[in-house]
N, C-alpha and C positions, 0 to 999 in steps of 0.2 A: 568230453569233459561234462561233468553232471554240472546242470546250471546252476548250482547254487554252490560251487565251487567257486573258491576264489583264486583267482589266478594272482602268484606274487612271480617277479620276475627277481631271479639270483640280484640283489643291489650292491654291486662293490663299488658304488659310488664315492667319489673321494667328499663331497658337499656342494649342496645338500645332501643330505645321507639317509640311508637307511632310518625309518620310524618302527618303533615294536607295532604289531599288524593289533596287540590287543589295545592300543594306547590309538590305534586310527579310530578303533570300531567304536572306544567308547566315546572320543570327540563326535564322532557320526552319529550314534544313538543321542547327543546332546543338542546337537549342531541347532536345529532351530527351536528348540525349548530348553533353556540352560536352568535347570533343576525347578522347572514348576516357574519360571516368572512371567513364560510366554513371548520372549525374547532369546534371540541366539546372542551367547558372550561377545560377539563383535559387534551388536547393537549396541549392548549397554554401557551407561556412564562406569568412565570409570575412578569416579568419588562414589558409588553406590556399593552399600554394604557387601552385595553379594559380590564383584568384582573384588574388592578388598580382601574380604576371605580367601578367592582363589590368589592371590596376591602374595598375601601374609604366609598362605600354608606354603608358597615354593620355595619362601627367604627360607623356612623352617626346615623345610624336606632340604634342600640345599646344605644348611646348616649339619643339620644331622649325619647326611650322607658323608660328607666330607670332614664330619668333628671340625666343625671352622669355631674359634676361639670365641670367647665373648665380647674380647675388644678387639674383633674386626667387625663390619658395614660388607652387609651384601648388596651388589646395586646390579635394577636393570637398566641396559643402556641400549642407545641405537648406533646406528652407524658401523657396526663389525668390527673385525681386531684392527683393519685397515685405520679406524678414526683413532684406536687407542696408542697407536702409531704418533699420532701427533699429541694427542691429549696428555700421555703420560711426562716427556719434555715439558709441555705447556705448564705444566703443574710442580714438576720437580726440578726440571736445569734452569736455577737461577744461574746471573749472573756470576761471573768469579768461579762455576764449578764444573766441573768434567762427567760425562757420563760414557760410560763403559758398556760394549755391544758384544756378545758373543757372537761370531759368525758361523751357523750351521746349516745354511739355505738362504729361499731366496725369499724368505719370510722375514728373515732379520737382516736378508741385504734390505728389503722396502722400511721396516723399522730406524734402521741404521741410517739410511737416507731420509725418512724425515725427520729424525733429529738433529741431522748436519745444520736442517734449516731453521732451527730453533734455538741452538744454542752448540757447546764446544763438545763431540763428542771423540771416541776411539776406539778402537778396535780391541777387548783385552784378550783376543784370543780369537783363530780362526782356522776352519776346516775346509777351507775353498781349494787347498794344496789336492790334488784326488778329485774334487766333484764332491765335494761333501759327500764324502761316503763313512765319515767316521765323527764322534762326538769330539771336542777336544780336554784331555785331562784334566782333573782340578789343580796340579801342577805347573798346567799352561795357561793361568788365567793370572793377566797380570791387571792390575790395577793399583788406585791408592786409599786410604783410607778414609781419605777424606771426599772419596767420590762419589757425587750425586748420587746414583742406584748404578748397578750391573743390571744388564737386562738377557733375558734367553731366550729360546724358543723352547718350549722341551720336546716337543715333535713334531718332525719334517714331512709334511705329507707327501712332498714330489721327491726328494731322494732316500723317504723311507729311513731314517735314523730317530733315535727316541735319547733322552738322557735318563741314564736309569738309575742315577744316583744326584741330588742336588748339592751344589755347593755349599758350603754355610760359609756367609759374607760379613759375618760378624757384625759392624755397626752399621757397613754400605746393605742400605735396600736390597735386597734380589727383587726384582718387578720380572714375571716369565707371561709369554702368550702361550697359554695352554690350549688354545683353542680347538685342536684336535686328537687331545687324551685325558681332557679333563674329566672325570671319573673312569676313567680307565682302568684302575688302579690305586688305592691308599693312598695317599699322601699325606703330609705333614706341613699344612698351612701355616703352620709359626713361624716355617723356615724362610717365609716369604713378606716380603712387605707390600707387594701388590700382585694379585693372580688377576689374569682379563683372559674370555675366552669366547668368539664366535660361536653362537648354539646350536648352528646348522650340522654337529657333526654327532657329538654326542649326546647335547643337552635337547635339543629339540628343532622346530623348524627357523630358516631363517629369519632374520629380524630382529632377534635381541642378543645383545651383549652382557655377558657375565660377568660383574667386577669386583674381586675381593681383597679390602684396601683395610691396612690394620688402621685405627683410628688416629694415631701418635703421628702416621704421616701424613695424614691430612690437614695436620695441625702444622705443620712444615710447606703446605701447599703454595704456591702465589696466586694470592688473592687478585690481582690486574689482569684478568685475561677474560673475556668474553662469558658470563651467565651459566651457558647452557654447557659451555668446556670445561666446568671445575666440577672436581669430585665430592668438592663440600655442598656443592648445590642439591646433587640428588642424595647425599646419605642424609641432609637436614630433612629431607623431601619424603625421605623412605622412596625412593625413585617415584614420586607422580609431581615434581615439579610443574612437567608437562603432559600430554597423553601417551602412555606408554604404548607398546606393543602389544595392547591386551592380551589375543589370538596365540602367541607369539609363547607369553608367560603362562596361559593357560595349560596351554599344550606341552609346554616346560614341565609342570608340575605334573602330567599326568604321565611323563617320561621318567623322571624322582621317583613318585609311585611307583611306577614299575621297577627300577631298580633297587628297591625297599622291597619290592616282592620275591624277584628274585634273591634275596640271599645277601644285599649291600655289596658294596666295592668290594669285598674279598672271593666272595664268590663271584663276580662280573671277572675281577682279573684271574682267577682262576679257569675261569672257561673262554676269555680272551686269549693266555698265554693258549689252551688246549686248541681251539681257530688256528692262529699264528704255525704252531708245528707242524700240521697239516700239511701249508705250505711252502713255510721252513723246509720240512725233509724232506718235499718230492724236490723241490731244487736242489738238497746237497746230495741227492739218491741221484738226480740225472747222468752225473757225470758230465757236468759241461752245456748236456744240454739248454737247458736252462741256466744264467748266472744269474745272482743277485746282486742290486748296487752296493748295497750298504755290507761294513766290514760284521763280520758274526756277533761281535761284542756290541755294537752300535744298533742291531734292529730291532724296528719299531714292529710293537705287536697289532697297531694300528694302520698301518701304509706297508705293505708288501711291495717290494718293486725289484723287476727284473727283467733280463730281457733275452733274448734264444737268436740261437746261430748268424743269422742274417736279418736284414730287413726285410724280404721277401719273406721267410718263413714266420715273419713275428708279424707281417701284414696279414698270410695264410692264419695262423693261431685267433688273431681279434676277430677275423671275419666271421672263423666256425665259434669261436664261441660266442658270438655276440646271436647266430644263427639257433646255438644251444639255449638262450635265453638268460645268459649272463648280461649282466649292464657295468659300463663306467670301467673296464679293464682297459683301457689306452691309458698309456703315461701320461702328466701331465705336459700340455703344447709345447714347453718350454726345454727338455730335454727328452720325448719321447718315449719309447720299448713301451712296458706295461706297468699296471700297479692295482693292487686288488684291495683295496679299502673293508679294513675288519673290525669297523665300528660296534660298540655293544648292541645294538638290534640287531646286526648281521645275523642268521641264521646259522650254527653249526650246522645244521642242513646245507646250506647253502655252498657253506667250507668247503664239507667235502664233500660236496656235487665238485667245486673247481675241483678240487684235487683229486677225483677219479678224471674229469676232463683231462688235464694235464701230463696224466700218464698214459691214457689212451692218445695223447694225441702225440707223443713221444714217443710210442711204440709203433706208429701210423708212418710218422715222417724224420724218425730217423736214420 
């Protein structure tokens, strides 16, 4: 290998995830002089103008990328989708009202359970019958009208399902953790009354949380809960109540940028969905050899998962390929096989490196 080559390893990491390698180089060209001040951005204050710039431009790029309305509040938060798990109750299930869980994993069984301890919630729909291997219809969503928010996941990172279609919840909130396909793909944030999303997957490294709350429910919030847990504190705050995640938002915004580069969300989901078939139809091509969890209509272009013949052979598959220089292909601890995370930095390179592995190693040990 010529030294001045840079070695990247296949990252099908489910999160932390994949960073674009041009989005490393330019934090690294910055890293200890951040535009001429003679300080690296994890020095400086951040009330200082130059902080605030990088700051403002991610609410915007954010903004943009996603056509987010004028009266919603973009907030950066800490704590991962895990905190907004409590926060979101904390702020919306007052007394006297119900709130409603879709069950698609085990991302909104932890949701779902910290709401039980906040206030009165329910189930208005669940995919657990199978292993959640399928979305549940907008048919099977039952709720009332007078219910606090619906709440969803839209993408399952350990059983690989995505929602590819939202609800419209008419008066109730839809609040969804997007946390692992948020810019994946277009979407239409009006349909939503709160979006929160862990950055580690798509948006950038870990540490900041993404939270886009239309302003009319905030004005519904309960004010009696702890400072740092309401979401009127950081939208009045423009998120610097406290010290934010500078590092964190930085690195955010130079991930924005690049998908401004590339072509915006239409073109990312366009060569998202082109990844995704890759391995889509070496597994419907195996004949068995390979299955996939998730039903056809339910997969995530995001979280591939699937698993081959035996456990012996799916031990043999992780070993050579992790020996090939693949990373992050074991299933998640909790239900096993495999899962190939095809986050927007992923490399189509990368894709279909697995997907010649795959077949080579099927025509090896079949």
């Amino acid at each position: 290998m010529n030294k001045n080559t840079i070695f990247r390893a296949h990252n099908f990491n489910a999160g932390p995830a994949a960073l674009p390698l041009e989005v490393l180089q330019k934090a690294q060209a910055q890293f200890l002089d951040f535009q001429g001040v003679g300080m690296s951005i994890m020095e400086m204050s951040h009330r200082s103008k130059e902080y605030e710039k990088v700051h403002n431009q991610t609410i915007a790029l954010l903004r943009d990328l996603l056509a987010i309305p004028e009266d919603y509040e973009v907030l950066f938060l800490q704590g991962g989708a895990s905190l907004q798990f409590a926060m979101v109750p904390m702020n919306f299930l007052s007394a006297g009202k119900k709130a409603g869980y879709v069950m698609t994993g085990s991302w909104s069984e932890k949701a779902y359970e910290e709401g039980k301890k906040i206030g009165d919630v329910f189930q208005a729909a669940s995919a657990k019958e199978g292993n959640y291997r399928r979305i549940p219809g907008n048919d099977e969503l039952q709720y009332d009208v007078d219910s606090a928010y619906l709440h969803i996941t839209s993408n399952n990172t350990i059983f690989g399902t995505e929602w590819k279609t939202f609800p419209d919840t008419g008066s109730v909130p839809l609040i969804a953790d997007m946390s692992s396909d948020i810019l994946a793909r277009p979407i239409d944030v009006s349909k939503f009354g709160l979006i929160y999303a862990g950055a580690q997957k798509n948006l950038g490294p870990s540490g900041v949380t993404v939270v886009i709350i239309r302003r009319s429910l905030l004005e519904t919030a309960n004010p009696n809960i702890p400072t740092m847990l309401r979401y009127a504190t950081h939208a009045k705050n423009n998120s610097l109540y406290n010290t934010p995640p500078v590092f964190g938002i930085y690195i955010m915004g130079l991930v924005l940028e690049w998908v401004k580069e590339q072509g915006g969300l239409e073109a990312i989901y366009q060569r998202n969905q082109e990844k995704a078939a890759l391995i889509y139809d070496t597994i419907d091509a195996s004949k068995g050899f390979y299955v996939g969890h998730a039903q056809i209509e339910a997969r995530s272009i995001m979280n591939i998962t699937f698993r081959l013949a035996d456990e012996e052979l799916e031990k043999k598959f992780l070993e050579q390929a992790k020996k090939a220089g693949f990373v992050g292909l074991a299933g998640h601890r909790s239900v096993g096989g495999c899962r190939a995370s095809f986050y927007n930095a992923v490399p189509y390179e990368s894709c279909k490196a697995l997907q010649t592995f795959m077949v080579e190693f099927q025509k090896t040990n079949a």
